[in-house]
N, C-alpha and C positions, 0 to 999 in steps of 0.2 A: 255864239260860241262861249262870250264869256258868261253869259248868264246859265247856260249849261252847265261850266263849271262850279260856278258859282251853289247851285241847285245843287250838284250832287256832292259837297262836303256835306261830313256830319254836322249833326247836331249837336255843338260843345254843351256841357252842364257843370258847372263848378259842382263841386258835392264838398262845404268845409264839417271839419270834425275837430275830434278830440284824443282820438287812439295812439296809441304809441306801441310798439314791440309789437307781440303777436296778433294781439290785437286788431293794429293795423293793415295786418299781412293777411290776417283773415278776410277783412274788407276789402283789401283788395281782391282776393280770387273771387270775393263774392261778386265784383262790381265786371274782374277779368271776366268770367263764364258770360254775366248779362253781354258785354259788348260785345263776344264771337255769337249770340245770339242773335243783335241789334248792332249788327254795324255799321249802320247809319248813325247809333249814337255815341259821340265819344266821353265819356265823365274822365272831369278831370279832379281826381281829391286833392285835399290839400287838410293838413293837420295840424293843428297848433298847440305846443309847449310852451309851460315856461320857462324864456330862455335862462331865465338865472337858476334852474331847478328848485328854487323856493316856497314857492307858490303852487296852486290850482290851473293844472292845462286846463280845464272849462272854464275860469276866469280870463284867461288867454284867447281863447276863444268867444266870450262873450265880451270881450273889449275890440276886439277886430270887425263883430260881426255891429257891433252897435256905430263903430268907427266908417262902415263901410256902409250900413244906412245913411248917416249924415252926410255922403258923399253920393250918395244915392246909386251907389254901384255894390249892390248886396249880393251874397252869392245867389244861386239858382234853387239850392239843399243844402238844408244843414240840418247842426244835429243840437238840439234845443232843451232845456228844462221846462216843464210845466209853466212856470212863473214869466220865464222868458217870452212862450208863447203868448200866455196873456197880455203879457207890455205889448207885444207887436202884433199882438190880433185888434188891441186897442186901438191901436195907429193905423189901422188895415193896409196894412204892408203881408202882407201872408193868406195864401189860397186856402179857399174853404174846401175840404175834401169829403163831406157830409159822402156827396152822389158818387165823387169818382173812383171811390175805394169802398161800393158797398158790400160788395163779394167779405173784403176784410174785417170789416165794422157785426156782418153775422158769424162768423165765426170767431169770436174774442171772449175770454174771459171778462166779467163785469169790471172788475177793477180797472183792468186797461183800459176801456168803453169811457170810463169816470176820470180817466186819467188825461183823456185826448176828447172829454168837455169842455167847453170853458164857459163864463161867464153867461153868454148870451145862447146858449144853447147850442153852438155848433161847432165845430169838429176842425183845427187848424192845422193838427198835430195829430202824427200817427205812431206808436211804441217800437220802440227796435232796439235798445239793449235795457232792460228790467232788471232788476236784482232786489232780495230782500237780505235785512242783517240776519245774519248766521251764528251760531256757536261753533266755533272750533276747536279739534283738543285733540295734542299727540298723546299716544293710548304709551309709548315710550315713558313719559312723563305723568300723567294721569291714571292711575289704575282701575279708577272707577266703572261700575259696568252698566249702571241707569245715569242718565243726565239727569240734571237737576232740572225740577220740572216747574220752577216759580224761582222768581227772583230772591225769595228767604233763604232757598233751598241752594241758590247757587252759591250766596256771599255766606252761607256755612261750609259752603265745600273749599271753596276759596280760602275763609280762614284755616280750615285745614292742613290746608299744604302752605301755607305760608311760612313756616320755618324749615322746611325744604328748599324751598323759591324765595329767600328775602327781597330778593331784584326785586319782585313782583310774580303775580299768578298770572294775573290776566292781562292779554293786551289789547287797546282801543285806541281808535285814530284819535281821538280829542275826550275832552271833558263833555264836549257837548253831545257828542255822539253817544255818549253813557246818557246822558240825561235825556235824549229823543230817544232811545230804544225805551227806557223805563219808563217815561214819561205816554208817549204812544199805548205800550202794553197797558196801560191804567186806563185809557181810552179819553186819552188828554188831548184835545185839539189846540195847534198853536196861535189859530184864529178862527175867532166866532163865524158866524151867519153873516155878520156885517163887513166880514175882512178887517177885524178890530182884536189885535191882538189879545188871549185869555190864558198865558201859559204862566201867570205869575199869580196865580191862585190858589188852592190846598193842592188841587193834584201836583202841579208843578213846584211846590213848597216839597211834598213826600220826595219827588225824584231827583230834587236837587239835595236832602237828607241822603235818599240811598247812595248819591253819586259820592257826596263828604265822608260818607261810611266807610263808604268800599276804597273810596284812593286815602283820604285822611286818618280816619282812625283807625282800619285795620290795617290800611299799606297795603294791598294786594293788588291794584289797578294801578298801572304805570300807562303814557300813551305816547303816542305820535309815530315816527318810523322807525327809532330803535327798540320800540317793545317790539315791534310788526318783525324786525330780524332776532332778538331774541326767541321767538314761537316759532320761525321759519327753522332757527340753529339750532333748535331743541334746548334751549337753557331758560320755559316756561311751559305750563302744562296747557294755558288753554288762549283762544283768541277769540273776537268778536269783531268781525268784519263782514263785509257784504258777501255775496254770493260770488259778484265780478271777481273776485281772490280766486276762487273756488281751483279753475283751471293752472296758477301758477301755483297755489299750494299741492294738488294734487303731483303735479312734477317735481317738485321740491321733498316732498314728503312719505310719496308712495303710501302703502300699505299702513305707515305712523300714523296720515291723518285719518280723524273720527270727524265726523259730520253730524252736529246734534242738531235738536229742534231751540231755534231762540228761549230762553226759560217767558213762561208767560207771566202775563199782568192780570190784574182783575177785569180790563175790559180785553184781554186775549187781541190783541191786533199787533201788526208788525208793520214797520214803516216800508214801503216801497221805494225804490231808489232808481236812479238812470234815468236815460234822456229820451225825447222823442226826434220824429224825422218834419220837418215840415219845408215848403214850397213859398219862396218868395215871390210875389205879384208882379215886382217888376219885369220879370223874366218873361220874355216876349210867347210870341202863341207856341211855336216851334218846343222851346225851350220847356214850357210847363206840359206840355205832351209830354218829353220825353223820358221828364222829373218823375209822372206820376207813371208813366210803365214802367222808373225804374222804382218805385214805391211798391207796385204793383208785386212786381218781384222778389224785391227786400222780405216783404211781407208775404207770400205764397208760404204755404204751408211746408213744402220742402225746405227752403232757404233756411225759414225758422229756426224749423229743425238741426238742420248741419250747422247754424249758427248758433242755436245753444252746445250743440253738445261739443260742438270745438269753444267755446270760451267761455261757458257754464253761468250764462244767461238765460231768464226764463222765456221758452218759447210764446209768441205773443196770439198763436192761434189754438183756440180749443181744440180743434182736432188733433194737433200732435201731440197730446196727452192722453190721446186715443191711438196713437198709428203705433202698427206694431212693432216697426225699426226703434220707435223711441220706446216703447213700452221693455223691449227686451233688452234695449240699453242699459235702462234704470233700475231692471233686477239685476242686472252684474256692477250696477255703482249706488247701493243701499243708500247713502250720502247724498247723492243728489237726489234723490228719491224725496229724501226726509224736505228738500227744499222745496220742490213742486207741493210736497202736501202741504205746506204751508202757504199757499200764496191764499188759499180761504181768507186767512186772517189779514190779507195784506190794506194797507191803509192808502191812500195817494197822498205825497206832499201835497205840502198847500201850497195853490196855485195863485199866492198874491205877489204883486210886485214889491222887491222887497227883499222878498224869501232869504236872499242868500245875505245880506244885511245882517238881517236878524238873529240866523245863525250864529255870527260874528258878534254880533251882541250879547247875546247870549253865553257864547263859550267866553267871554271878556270878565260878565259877570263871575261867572263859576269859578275863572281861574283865581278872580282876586280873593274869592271865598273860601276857596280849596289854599292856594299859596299865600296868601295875605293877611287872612283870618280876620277877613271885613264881613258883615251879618251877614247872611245868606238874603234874610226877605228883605231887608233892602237893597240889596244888590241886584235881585230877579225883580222886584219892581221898579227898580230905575232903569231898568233894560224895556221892561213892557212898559215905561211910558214914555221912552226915547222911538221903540217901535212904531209904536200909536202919530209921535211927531212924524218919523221917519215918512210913514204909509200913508198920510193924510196928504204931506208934503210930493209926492211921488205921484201920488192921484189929482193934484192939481185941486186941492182945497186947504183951506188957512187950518 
């Protein structure tokens, strides 16, 4: 009798993430419908912020997740950056999903395919919220009726309005985040073939000039989260932020916001952003069944779909760029339209361990260069050869 019992509870599955507000509300109904579908399986989410609001919730969550390996009690699903994958595909703690998601893997756009590769050729990670950098711009504010269609063309329009706007014109989450949009568009890789850092070279000399340009000499780039509420409050004409914005700007803004194509670079690519879903090994036979029918799910062509178009993520299967519920969506939201056309151009971060380090290095340097008025190229080459330390150190070589 007791084994009876025993036998017929579900199947618990921790599921950790990253979402907060609506976000999170969407996964859950996502995750609600699977379990009246499977209830035999129970998922239990769990979210993690930072509690002092200072910081990165995915920093929050990649210190709990790396905390709860060494304790060897990891969750069952989580939600993972490329780079993370590779660290823990490294250690082989994470199920290969090459075979069990092949339905998913033939229906994907190639970048995603490239996204959810890794090193050794196979497949750890599967895509589930995507987003590319965007141009944003209240038409209230802005009256322009072509976007600027290169980055010369935008930091003219920019100086433009800047004695309208002395706050600033445009807003961006960081320093750095100006110089990987430019930087990418030039078709600047942040590391080689070898996984050996290359961004402090001419391309990345130009986009750290563009970036001293546009915030230093003309003053028209301000960053962090009170530019992000000045473009929200209408007291700035344009923003550049990811797509993930897309659904609370849209609320906030109505009919005000314009949705442009990112301005291009000479090598035309645009950085892709967000995380993947992957499956920890230790999770017993029960457990990883029930992970990958809820993967299964996550990923079905419908889900996709109600998932991007409730939180303005790009759908991760090629067919729903074809299905006609989403097809006739996107001619009554022009805006989002402009972002699907662009995923052509999209780039995958780089999948080294590291990544987010570097970032940090990187915008360290800028700042001192930008507020300090310390040289630029030694600044960006003392960041690529702390990287270089960083990454060799990380990889377990001298």
């Amino acid at each position: 009798m007791c084994l009876s019992v025993a036998w017929s509870e579900p199947t618990r599955i921790s599921f950790w993430h990253a979402f907060g507000g609506e976000r999170e509300s969407r996964l859950q109904q996502l995750v609600d419908v699977f379990q009246r579908e499977n209830p035999e399986i129970l998922v239990e989410l769990k979210g993690f912020t930072d509690p002092r609001k200072v910081g990165n919730d995915y920093a929050e969550l990649y210190k709990n997740l790396t905390s709860a390996l060494g304790q060897g009690h990891p969750p069952v699903l989580a939600q993972m950056y490329e780079n993370w994958v590779t660290q823990m595909a490294e250690v082989k703690v994470l199920l290969p999903l090459d075979k069990d998601l092949g339905g998913t893997w033939r229906d994907m756009p190639a970048v995603f395919l490239k996204a959810s590769t890794h090193a050794d050729g196979r497949r750890y990670s599967v895509p589930f919220n995507k987003s590319l950098w965007t141009l944003y711009a209240n038409k209230e504010q802005w009256e322009g009726t072509d976007p600027p269609q290169n980055w010369s063309e935008f930091r003219v329009a920019c100086a433009g309005l800047r004695d309208r706007f002395p706050q600033g014109v445009v807003a961006v989450p960081s320093p750095f985040e100006m110089f990987d949009m430019h930087f990418v568009s030039q078709g600047g890789r942040f590391f080689d073939a070898r996984r050996q850092p290359s961004f402090a070279g001419p391309l990345g000399m130009s986009s750290a000039g563009y970036l001293l340009g546009l915030a230093g000499q003309d003053r028209t780039c301000i960053f962090g989260a009170g530019a992000y509420q000045h473009f929200v409050q209408g007291r700035m004409p344009f923003l550049i932020d990811t797509s993930a914005k897309l659904a609370v700007l849209e609320e906030k803004l109505g009919d005000k916001l314009v949705i442009c194509p990112l301005p291009r670079g000479a090598g035309d690519k645009i950085q892709l952003t967000g995380t993947q879903l992957s499956i920890f090994s230790a999770s017993d036979v029960r457990q990883r069944r029930s992970a990958l029918r809820l993967l299964r799910y996550l990923t079905a062509p419908e889900q996709t779909r109600n998932w991007a178009m409730a939180t303005g993520y790009l759908p991760i299967r090629q067919s729903v760029y074809e299905d006609p519920i989403y097809v006739e969506y996107l001619k009554a939201r022009p805006g989002r339209a402009v972002i699907s056309g662009s995923l052509s151009r999209a780039q995958v971060q780089p999948q080294v361990v590291g990544w987010e380090a570097t970032r940090v290095l990187i915008n360290d340097a800028l700042e001192r260069s930008l507020y300090q008025s310390k040289p630029i190229d030694k600044e960006l080459f003392n960041a690529q050869s702390t990287t270089a330390r960083l990454v060799r150190g990380l990889q377990g070589k001298p």
